[in-house]
N, CA, C and O atoms as a printed pandas DataFrame, in Angstrom:
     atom_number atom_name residue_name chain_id  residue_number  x_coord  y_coord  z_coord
0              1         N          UNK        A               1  111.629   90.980   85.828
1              2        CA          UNK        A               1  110.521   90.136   86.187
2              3         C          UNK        A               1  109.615   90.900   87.139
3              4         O          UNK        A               1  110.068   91.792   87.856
4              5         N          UNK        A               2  108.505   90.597   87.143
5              6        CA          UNK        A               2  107.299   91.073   88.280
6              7         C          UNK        A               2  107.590   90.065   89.206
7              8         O          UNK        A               2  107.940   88.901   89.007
8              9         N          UNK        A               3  107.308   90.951   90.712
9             10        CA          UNK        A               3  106.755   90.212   91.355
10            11         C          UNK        A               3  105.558   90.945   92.241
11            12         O          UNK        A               3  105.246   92.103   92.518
12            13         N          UNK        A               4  105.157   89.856   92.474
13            14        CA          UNK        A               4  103.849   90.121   93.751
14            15         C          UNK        A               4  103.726   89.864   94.769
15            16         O          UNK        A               4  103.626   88.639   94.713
16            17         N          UNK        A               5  103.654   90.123   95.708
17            18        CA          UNK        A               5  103.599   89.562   97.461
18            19         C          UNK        A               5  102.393   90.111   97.661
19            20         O          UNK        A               5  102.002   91.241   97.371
20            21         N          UNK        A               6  101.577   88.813   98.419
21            22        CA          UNK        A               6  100.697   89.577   99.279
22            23         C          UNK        A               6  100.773   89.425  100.761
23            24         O          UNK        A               6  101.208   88.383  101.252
24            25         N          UNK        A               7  100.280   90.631  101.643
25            26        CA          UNK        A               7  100.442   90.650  103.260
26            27         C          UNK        A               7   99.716   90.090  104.155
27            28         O          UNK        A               7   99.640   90.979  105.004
28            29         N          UNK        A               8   99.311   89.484  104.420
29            30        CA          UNK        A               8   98.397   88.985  105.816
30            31         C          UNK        A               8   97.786   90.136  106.232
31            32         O          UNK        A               8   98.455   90.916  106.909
32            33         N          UNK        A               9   96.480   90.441  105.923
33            34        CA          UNK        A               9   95.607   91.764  106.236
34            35         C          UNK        A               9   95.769   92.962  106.019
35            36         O          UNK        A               9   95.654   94.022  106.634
36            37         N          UNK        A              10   96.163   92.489  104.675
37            38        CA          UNK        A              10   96.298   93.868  103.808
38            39         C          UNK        A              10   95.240   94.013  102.425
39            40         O          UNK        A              10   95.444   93.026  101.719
40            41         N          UNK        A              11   94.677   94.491  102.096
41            42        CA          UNK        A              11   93.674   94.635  100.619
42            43         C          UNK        A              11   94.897   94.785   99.552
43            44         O          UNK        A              11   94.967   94.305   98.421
44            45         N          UNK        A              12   95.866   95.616  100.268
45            46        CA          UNK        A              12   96.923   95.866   98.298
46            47         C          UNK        A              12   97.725   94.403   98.561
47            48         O          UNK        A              12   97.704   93.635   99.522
48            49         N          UNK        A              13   98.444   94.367   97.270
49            50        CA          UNK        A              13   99.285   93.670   97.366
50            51         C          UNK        A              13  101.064   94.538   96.934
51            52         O          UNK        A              13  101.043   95.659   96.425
52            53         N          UNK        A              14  102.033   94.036   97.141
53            54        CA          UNK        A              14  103.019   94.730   96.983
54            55         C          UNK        A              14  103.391   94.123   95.448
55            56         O          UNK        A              14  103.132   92.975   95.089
56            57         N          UNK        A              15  104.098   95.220   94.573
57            58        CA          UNK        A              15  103.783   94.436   93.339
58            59         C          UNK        A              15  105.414   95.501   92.988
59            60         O          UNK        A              15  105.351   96.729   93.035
60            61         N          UNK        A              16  106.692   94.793   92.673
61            62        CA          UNK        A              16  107.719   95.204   91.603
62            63         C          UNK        A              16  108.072   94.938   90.789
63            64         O          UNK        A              16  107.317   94.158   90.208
64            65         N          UNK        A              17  109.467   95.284   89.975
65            66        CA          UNK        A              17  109.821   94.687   88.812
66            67         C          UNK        A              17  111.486   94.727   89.211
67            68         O          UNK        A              17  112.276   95.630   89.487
68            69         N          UNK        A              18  111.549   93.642   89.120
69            70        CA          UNK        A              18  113.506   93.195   89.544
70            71         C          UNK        A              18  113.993   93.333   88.527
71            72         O          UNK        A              18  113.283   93.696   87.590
72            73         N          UNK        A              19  115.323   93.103   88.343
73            74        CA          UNK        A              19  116.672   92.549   87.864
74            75         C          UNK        A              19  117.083   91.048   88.468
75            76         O          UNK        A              19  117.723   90.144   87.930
76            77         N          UNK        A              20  116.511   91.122   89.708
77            78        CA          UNK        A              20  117.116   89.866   89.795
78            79         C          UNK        A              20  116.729   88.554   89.848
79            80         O          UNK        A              20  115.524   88.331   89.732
80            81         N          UNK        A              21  117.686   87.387   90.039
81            82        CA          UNK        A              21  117.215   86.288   89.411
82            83         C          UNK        A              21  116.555   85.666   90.216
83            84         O          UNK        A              21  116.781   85.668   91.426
84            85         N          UNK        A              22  115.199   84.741   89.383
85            86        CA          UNK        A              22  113.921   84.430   90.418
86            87         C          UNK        A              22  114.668   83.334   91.394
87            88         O          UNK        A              22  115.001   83.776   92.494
88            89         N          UNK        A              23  114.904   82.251   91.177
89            90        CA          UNK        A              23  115.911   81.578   91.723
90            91         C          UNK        A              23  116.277   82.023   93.022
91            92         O          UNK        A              23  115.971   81.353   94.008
92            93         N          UNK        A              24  117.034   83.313   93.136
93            94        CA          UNK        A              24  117.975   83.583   94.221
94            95         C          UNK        A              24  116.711   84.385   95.366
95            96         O          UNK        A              24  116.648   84.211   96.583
96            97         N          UNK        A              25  115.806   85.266   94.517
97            98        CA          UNK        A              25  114.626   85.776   95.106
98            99         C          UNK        A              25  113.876   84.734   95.644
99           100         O          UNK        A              25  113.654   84.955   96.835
100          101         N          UNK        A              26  113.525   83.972   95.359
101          102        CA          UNK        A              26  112.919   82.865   95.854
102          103         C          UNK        A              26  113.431   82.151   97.175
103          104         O          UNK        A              26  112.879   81.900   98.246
104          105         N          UNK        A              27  114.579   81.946   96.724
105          106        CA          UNK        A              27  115.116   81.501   98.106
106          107         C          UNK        A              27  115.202   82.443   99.433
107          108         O          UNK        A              27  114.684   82.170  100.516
108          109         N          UNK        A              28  115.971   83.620   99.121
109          110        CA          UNK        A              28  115.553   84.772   99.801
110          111         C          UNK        A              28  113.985   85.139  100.858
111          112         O          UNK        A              28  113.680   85.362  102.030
112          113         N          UNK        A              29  113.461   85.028   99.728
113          114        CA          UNK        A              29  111.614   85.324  100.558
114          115         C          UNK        A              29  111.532   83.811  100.954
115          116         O          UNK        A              29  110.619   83.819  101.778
116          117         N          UNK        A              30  111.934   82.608  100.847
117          118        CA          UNK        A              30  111.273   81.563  101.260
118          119         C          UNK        A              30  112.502   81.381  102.937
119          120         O          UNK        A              30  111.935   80.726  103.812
120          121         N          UNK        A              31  113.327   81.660  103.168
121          122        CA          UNK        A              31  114.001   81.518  103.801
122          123         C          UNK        A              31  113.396   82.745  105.176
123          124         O          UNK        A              31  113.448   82.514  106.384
124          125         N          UNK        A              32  112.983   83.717  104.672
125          126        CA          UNK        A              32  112.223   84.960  105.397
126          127         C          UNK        A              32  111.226   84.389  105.703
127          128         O          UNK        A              32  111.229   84.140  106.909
128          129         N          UNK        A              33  110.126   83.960  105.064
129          130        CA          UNK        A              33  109.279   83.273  104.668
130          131         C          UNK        A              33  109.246   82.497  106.376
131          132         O          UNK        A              33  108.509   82.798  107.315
132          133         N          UNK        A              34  110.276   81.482  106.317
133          134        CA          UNK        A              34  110.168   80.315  107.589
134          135         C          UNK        A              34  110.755   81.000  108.812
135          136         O          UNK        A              34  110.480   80.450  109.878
136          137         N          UNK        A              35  111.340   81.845  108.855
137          138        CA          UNK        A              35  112.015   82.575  110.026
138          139         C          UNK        A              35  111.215   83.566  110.575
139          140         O          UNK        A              35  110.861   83.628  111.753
140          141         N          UNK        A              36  110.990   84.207  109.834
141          142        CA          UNK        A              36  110.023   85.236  110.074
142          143         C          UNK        A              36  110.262   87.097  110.079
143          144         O          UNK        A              36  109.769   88.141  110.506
144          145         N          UNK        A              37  111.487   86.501  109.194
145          146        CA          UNK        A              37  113.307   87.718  109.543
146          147         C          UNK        A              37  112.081   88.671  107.825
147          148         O          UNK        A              37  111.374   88.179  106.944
148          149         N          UNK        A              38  112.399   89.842  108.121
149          150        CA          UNK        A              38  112.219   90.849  107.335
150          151         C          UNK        A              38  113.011   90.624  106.126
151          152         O          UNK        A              38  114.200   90.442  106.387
152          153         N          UNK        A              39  112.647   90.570  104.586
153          154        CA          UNK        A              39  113.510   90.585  103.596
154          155         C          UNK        A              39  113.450   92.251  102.953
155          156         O          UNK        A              39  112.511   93.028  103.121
156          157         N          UNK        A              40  114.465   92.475  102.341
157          158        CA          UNK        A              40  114.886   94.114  101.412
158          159         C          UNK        A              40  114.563   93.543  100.051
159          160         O          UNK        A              40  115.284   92.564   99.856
160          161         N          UNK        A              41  113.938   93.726   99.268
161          162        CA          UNK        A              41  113.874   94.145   97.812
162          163         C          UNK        A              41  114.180   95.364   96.878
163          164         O          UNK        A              41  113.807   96.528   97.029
164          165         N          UNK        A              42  114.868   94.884   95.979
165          166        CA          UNK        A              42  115.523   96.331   95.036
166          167         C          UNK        A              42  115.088   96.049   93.886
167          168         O          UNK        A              42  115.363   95.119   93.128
168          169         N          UNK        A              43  113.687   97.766   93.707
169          170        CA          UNK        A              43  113.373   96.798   92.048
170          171         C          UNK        A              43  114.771   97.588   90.981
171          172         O          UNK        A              43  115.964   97.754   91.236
172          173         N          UNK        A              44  113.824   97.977   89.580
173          174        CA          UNK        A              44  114.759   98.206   88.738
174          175         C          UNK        A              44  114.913   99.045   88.501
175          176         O          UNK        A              44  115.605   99.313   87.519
176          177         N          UNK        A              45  114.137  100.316   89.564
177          178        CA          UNK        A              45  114.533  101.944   89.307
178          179         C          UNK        A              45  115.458  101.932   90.970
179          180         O          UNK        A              45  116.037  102.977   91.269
180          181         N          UNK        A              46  115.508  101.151   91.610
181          182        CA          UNK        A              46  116.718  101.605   92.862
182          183         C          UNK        A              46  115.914  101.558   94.271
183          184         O          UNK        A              46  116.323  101.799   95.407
184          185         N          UNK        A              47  114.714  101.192   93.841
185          186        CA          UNK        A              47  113.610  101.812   95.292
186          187         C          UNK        A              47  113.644  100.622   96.343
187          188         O          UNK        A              47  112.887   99.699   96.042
188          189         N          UNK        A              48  114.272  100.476   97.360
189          190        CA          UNK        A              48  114.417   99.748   98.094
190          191         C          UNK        A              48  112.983   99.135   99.127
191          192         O          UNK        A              48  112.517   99.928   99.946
192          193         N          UNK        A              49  112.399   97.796   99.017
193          194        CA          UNK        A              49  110.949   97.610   99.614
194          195         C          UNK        A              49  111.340   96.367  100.987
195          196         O          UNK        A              49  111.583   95.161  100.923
196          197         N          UNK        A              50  111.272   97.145  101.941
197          198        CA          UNK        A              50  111.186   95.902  102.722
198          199         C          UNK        A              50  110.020   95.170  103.355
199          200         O          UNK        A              50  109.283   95.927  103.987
200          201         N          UNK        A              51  109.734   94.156  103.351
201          202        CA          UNK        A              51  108.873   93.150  103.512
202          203         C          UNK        A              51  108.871   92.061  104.686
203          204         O          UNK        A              51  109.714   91.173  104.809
204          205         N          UNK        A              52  107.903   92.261  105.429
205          206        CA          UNK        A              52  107.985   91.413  106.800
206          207         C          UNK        A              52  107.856   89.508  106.381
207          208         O          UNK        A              52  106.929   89.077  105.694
208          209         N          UNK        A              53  108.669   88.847  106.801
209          210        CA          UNK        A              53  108.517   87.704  106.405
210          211         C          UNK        A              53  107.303   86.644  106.771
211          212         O          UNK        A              53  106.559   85.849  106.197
212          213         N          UNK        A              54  107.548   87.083  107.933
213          214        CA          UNK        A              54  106.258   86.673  108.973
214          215         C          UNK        A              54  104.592   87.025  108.452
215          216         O          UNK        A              54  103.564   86.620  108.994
216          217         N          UNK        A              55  104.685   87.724  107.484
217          218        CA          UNK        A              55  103.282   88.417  106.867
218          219         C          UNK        A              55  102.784   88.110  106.026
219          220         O          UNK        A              55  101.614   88.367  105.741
220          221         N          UNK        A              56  103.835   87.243  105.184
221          222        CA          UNK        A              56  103.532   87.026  103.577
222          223         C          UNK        A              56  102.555   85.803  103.525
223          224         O          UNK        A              56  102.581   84.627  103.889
224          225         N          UNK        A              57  101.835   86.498  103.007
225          226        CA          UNK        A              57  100.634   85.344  102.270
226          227         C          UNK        A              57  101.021   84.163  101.180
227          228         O          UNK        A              57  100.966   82.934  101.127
228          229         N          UNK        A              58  101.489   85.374  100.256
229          230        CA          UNK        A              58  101.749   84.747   98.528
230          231         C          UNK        A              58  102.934   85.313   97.886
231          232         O          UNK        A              58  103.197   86.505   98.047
232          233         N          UNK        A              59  103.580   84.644   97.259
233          234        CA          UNK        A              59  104.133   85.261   96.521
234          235         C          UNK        A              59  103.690   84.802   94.731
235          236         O          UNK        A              59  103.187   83.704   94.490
236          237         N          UNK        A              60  103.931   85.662   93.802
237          238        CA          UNK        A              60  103.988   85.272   92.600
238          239         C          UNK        A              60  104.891   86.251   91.944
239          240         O          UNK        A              60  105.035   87.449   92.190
240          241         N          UNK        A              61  105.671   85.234   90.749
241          242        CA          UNK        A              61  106.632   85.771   90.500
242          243         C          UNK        A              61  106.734   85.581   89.010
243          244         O          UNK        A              61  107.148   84.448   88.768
244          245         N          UNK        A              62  106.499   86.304   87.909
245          246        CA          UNK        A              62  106.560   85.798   86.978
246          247         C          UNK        A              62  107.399   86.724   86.061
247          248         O          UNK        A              62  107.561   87.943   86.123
248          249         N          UNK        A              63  107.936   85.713   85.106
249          250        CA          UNK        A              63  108.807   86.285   84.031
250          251         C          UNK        A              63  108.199   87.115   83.184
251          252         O          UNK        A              63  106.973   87.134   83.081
252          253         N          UNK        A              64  109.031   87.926   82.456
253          254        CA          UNK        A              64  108.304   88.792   80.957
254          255         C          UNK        A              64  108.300   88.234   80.374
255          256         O          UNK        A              64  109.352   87.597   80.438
256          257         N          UNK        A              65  107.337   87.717   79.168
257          258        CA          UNK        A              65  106.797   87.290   78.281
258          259         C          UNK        A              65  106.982   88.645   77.375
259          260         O          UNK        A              65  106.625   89.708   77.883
260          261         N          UNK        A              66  107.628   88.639   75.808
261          262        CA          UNK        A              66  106.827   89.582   75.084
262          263         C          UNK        A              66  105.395   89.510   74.701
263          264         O          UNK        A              66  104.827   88.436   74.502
264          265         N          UNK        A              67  104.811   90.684   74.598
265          266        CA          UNK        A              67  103.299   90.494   74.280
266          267         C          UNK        A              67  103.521   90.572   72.577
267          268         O          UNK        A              67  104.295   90.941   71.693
268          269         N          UNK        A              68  102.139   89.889   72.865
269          270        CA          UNK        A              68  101.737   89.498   71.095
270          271         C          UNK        A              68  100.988   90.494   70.745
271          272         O          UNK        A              68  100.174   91.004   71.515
272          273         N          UNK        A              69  101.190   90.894   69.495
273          274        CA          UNK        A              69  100.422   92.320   68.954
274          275         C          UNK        A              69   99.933   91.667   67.149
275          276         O          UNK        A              69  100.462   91.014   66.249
276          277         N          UNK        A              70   99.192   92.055   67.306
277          278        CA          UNK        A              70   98.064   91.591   65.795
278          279         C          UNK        A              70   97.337   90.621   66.330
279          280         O          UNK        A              70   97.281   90.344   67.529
280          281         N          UNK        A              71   96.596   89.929   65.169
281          282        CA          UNK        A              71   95.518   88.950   65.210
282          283         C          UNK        A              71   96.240   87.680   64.589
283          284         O          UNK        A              71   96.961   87.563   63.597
284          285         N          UNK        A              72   95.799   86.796   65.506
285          286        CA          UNK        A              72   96.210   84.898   64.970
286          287         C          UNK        A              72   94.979   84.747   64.205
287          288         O          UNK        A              72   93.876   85.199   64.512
288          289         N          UNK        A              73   95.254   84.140   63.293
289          290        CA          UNK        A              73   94.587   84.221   62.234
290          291         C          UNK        A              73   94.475   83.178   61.183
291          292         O          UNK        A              73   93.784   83.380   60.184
C-alpha cells in the first residue's frame, strides 16, 4: 500500500509503500498522532522512516488498485 504523510511546514510530503496492514498503521500514526511520540515506518525495500507525531498534518493511505489498461468501450 502507499502511504502519504504530510508535515506541518514542509512543501514535500513523505510518501512510501508498506507491507503492512493499514489497520495496524493507522492506529500506530493515530496514537503518535495524539501523543506527540515519534512513529518508525518500514517500507517494502527495508528503509526505515521516522516521523514526528506532533507534525503530521495528513495522512493518506491507500490500497493498490490494479490499473486498467485498454479502452472501455
Amino acid at each position: 500500500m502507499e502511504i502519504r504523510i504530510g508535515i506541518q511546514h514542509s512543501p514535500r510530503e513523505i510518501v512510501i509503500e508498506s507491507e503492512e496492514k493499514s489497520d495496524a498503521l493507522i492506529e500506530r500514526l493515530s496514537g503518535a498522532m495524539a501523543d506527540g511520540s515519534p512513529v518508525a515506518l518500514v517500507d517494502d525495500k527495508g528503509r526505515t522512516v521516522l516521523v514526528p507525531g506532533a507534525k503530521v498534518a495528513y495522512v493518506e493511505v491507500s490500497t493498490e488498485e490494479p490499473r486498467r489498461v485498454g479502452f472501455l468501450g
